[in-house]
C-alpha positions as CSV (number, residue, x, y, z in Angstrom):
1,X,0.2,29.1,4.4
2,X,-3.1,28.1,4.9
3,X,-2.7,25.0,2.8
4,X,0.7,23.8,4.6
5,X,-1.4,24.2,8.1
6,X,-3.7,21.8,6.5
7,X,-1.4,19.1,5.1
8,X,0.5,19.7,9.0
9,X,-2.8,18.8,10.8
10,X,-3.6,16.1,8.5
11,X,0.0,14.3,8.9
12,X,-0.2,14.9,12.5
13,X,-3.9,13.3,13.0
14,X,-2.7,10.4,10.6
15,X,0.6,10.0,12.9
16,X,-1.2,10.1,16.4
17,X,-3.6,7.6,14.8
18,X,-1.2,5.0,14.0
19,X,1.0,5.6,17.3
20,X,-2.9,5.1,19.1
21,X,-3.6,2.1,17.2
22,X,0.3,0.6,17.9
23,X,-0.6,2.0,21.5
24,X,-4.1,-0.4,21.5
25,X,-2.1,-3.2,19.8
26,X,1.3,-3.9,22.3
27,X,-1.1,-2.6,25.1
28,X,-0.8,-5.0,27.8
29,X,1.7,-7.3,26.2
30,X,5.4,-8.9,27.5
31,X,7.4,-6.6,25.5
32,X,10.7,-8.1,26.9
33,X,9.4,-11.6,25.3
34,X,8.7,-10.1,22.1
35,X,12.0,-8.4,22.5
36,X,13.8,-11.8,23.0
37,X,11.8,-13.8,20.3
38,X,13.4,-11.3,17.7
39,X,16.6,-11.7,18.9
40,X,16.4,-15.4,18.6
41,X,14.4,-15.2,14.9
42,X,16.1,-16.9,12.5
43,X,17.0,-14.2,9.9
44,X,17.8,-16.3,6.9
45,X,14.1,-16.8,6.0
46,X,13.6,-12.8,6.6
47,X,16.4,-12.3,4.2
48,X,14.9,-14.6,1.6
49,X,11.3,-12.9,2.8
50,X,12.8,-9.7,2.0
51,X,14.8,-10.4,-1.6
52,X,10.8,-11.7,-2.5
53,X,9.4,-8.5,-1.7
54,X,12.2,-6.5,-3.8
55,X,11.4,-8.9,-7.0
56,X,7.6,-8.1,-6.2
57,X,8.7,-4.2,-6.4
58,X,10.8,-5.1,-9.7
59,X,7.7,-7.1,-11.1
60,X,5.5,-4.2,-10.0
61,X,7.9,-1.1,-11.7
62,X,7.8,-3.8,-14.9
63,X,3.9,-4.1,-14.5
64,X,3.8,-0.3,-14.6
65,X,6.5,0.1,-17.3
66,X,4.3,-2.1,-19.9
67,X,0.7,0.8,-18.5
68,X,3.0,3.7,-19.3
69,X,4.2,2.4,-22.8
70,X,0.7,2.6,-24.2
71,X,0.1,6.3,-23.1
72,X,2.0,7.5,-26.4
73,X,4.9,8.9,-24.4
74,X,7.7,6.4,-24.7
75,X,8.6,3.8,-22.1
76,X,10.9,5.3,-19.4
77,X,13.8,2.8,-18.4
78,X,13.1,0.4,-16.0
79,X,15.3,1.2,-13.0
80,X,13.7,4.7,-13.6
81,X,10.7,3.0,-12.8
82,X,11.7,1.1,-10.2
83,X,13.2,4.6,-8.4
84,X,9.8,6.0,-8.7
85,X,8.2,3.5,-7.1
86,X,10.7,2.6,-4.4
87,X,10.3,6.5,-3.8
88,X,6.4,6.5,-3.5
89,X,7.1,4.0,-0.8
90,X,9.5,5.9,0.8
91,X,7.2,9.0,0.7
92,X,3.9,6.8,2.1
93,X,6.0,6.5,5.2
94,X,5.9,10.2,5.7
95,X,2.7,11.0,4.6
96,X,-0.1,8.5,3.6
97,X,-1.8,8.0,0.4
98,X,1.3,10.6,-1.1
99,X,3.1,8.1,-2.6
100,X,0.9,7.3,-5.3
101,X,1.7,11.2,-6.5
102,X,5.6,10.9,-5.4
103,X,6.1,8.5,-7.5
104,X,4.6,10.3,-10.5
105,X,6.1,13.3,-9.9
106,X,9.5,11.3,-10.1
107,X,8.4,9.9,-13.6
108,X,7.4,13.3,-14.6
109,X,10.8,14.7,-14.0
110,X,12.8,11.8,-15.4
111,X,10.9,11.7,-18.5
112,X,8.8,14.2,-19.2
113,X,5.3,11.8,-19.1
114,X,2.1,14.1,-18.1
115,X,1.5,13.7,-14.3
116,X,-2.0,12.9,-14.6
117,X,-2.1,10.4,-17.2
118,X,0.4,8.4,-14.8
119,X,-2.2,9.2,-11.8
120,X,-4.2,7.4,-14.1
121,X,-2.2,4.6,-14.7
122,X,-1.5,4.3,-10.6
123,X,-5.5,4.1,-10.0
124,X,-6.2,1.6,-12.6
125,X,-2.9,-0.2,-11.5
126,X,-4.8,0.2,-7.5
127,X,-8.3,-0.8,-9.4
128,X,-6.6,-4.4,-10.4
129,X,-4.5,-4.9,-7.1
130,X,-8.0,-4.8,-5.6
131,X,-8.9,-6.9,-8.1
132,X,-6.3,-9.3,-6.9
133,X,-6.5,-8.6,-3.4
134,X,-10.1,-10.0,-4.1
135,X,-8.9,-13.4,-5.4
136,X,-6.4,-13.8,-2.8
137,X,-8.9,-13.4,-0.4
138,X,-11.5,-15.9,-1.9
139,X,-8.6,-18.5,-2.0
140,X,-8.0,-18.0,1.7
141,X,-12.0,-18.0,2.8
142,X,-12.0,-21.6,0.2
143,X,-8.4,-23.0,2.1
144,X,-9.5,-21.9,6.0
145,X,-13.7,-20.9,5.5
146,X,-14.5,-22.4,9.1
147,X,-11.6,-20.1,10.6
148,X,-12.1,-16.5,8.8
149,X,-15.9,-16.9,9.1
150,X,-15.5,-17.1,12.9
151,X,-12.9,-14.3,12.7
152,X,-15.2,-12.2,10.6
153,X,-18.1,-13.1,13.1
154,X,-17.0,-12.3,16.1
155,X,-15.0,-8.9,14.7
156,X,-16.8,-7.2,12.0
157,X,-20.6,-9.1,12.4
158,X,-20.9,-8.7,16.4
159,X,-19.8,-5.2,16.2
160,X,-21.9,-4.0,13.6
161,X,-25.3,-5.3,15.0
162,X,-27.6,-4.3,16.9
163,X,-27.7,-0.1,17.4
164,X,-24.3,0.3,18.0
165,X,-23.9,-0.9,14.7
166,X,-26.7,0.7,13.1
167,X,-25.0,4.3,14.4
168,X,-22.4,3.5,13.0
169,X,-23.3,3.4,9.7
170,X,-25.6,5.9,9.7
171,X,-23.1,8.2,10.5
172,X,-20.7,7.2,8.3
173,X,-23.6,7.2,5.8
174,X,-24.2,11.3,6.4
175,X,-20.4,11.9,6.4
176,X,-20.4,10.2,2.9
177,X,-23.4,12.4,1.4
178,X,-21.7,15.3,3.0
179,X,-18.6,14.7,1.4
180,X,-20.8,14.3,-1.9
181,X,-22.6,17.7,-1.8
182,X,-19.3,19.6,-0.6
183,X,-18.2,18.4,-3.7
184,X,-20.4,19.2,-6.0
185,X,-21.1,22.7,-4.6
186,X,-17.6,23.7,-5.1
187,X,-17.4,22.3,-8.4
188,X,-20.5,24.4,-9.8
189,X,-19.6,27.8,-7.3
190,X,-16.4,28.3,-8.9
191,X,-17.3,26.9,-12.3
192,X,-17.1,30.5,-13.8
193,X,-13.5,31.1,-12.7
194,X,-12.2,28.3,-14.8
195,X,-11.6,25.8,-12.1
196,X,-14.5,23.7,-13.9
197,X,-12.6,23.4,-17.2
198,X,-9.5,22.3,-15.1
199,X,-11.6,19.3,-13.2
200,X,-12.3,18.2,-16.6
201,X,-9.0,18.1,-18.1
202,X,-8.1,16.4,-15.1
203,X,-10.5,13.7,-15.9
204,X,-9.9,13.7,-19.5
205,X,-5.8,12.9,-18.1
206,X,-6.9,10.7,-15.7
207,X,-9.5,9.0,-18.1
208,X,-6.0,8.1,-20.4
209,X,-4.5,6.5,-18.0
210,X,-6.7,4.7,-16.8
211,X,-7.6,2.7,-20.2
212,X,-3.9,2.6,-20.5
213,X,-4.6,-1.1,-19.3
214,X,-7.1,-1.3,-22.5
215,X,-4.1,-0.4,-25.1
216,X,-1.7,-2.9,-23.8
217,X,0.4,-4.4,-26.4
218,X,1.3,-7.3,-23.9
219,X,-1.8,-7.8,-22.2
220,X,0.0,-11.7,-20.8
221,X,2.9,-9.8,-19.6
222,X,0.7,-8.1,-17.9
223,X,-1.2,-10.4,-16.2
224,X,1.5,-12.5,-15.6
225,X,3.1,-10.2,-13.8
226,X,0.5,-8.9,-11.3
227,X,-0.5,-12.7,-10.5
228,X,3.4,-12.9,-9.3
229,X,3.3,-9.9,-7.5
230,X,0.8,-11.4,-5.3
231,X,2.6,-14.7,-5.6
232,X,5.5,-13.3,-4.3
233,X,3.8,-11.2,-1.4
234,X,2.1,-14.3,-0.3
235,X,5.5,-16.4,-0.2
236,X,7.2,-13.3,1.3
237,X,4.4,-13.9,4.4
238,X,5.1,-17.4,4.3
239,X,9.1,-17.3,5.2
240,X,8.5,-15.4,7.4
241,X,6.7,-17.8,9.2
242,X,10.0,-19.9,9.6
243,X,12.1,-17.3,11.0
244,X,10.0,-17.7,14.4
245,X,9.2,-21.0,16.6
246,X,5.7,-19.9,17.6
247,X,5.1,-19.6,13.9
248,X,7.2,-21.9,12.5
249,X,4.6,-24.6,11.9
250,X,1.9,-22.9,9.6
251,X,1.0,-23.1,6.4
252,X,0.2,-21.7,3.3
253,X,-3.4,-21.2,3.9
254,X,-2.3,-19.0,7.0
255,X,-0.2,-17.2,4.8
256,X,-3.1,-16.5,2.6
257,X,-4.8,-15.1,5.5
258,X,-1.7,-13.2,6.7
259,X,-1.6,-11.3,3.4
260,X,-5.0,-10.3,3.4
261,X,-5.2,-8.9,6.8
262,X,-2.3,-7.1,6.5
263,X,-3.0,-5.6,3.0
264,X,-6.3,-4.2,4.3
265,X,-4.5,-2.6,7.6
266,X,-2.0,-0.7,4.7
267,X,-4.8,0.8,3.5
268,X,-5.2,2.3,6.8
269,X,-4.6,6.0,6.4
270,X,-1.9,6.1,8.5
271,X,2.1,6.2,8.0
272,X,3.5,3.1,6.4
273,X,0.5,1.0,8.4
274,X,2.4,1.5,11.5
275,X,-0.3,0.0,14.6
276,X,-2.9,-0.9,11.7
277,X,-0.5,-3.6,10.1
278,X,0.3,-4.8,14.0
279,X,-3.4,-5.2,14.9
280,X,-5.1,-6.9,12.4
281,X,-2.2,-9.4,11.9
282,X,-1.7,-10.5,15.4
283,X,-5.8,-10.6,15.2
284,X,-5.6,-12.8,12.3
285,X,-3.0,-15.3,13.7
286,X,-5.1,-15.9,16.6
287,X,-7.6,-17.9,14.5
288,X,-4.7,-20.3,14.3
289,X,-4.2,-21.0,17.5
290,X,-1.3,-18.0,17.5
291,X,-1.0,-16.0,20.9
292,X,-1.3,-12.2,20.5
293,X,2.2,-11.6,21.6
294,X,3.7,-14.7,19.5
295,X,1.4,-12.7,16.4
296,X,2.4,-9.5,17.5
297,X,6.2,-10.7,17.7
298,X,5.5,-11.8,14.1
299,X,3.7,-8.4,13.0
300,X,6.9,-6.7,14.3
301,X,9.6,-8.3,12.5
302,X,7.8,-8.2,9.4
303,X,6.4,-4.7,9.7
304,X,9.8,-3.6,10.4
305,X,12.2,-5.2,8.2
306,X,10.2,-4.2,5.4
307,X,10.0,-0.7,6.4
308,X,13.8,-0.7,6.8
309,X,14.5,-2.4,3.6
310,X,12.3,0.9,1.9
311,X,13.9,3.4,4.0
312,X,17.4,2.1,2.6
313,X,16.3,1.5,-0.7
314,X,14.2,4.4,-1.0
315,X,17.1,6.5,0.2
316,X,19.3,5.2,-2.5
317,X,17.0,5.3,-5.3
318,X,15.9,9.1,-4.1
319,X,20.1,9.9,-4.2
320,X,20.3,8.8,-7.6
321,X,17.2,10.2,-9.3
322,X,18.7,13.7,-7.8
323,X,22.0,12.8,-9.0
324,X,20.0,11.9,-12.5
325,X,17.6,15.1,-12.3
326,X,20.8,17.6,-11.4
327,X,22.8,16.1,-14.3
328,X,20.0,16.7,-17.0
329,X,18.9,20.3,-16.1
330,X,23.2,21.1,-16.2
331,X,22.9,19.3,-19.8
332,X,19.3,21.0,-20.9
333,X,20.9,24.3,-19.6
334,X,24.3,23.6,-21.7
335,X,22.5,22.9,-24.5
């Protein structure tokens, strides 16, 4: 009971924070224009923006597919794989930072794989996205450096200097040392009712998975396919672009910048990104001469269609794995 309060307060903080930030984003803005620039978007180039985005989920489930092979417990099919992550989508919608575990969970039911040597798998599978994020951002800083040096300047540089700044990480300095001891005081209190052997077989799980990347029989398939998962994010951004006159005439090098602001606002603990994705994209597109409600416009049809494209996909993938799930426990129990 206690727990569910917890996980209630939590989603509900989460929730008020992204309807706040969407709050601070449209604040002040023509809503009626943005209204009638969607109307007038050309949706061909969101429909090709949005096939893009399903191939990246394909590439990613394949990606995934080649970690999971090397953990010694089979290779589950690949529109199993797809499901599961289509449904850890579906489920970071509700409830951030769950879908890594949804999706696992949906593995672990279809094929019997250890949930945490697939947690494993997700965090090394995060550890190179970052990886990747990384790149894509040094690419955009080489393509527009005069642009996102100013952005960075007057947002992140101006704002943390001088004491204002120096509070603020202080504090967030003590909140992270905090954190650490709460940690480690639980973890030696309750060592002597077992919980301590359980932290380590987590690790020892987790620890598989995570050198599942090491064990990769197709260490170029691999590669390949996270360098087109970005590929195809970044092209995804960049139709986009088309579907909208205010937009219609940038380039790649804004897409570049496009991606990377709006991957960081995902990682926004909030529901699906919602306010997060909306600020720091129309933020970004003002370096290129953008208007906030032109970037905001933008923001929204992206944010949006993408988010519908999981809910429908989610909802279909999450129909058949219960379909899938009910028919095997009526054959398991028959047997």
């Amino acid at each position: 009971m206690r727990i569910s309060l917890i996980k209630s307060i939590r989603y509900l903080l989460f929730l008020v924070t992204g309807i706040l930030l969407l709050y601070l984003a449209f604040k002040g803005q023509d809503l009626s224009k943005m209204l009638s620039d969607l109307k007038k978007a050309d949706y061909v180039w969101v429909l090709l923006s949005i096939v893009l985005s399903l191939l990246a989920h394909v590439l990613r489930a394949y990606r995934w597919n080649l970690m999971i092979g090397s953990l010694g417990h089979g290779t589950p099919g690949i529109m199993n794989t797809f499901h599961a992550v289509i449904m850890g989508y579906l489920a970071n919608l509700a409830f951030p930072r769950m879908g890594e575990l949804a999706r696992c969970t949906v593995l672990n039911k279809s094929d019997n794989i250890p949930v945490i040597k697939l947690l494993g798998t997700v965090i090394a599978e995060r550890i190179v996205d970052l990886l990747m994020l990384g790149i894509v951002f040094a690419m955009a800083i080489l393509l527009e450096f005069n642009l996102i040096s100013g952005f960075l300047y007057q947002h992140v540089h101006t704002k943390l200097s001088g004491r204002t700044g120096d509070i603020i990480l202080l504090i967030f300095a003590f909140l992270l040392i905090v954190l650490i001891v709460i940690f480690f005081y639980f973890l030696m209190k309750k060592k002597r009712w077992g919980i301590y052997n359980r932290i380590i077989r987590f690790f020892s799980g987790m620890k598989t998975g995570i050198l599942s990347v090491k064990n990769l029989d197709n260490k170029t398939g691999f590669i390949l396919s996270s360098a087109f998962i970005w590929l195809l994010y970044g092209l995804s951004s960049y139709l986009c672009f088309f579907a909208l006159n205010a937009t219609s005439t940038l380039g790649p090098g804004a897409a570049l910048s496009t991606l990377v602001f709006g991957s960081l606002a995902m990682i926004a603990p909030v529901q699906g990104g919602i306010g997060a994705f909306h600020w720091m994209v129309s933020e970004g597109l003002i370096i290129y001469g953008i208007s906030k409600s032109d970037g905001l416009s933008y923001a929204l049809l992206v944010h949006t269609t993408q988010t519908l494209i999981i809910l429908f996909i989610g909802s279909i993938s999450l129909i058949l794995f219960l379909k899938q799930y009910t028919r095997k426990n009526q054959n398991e129990q028959t047997g």
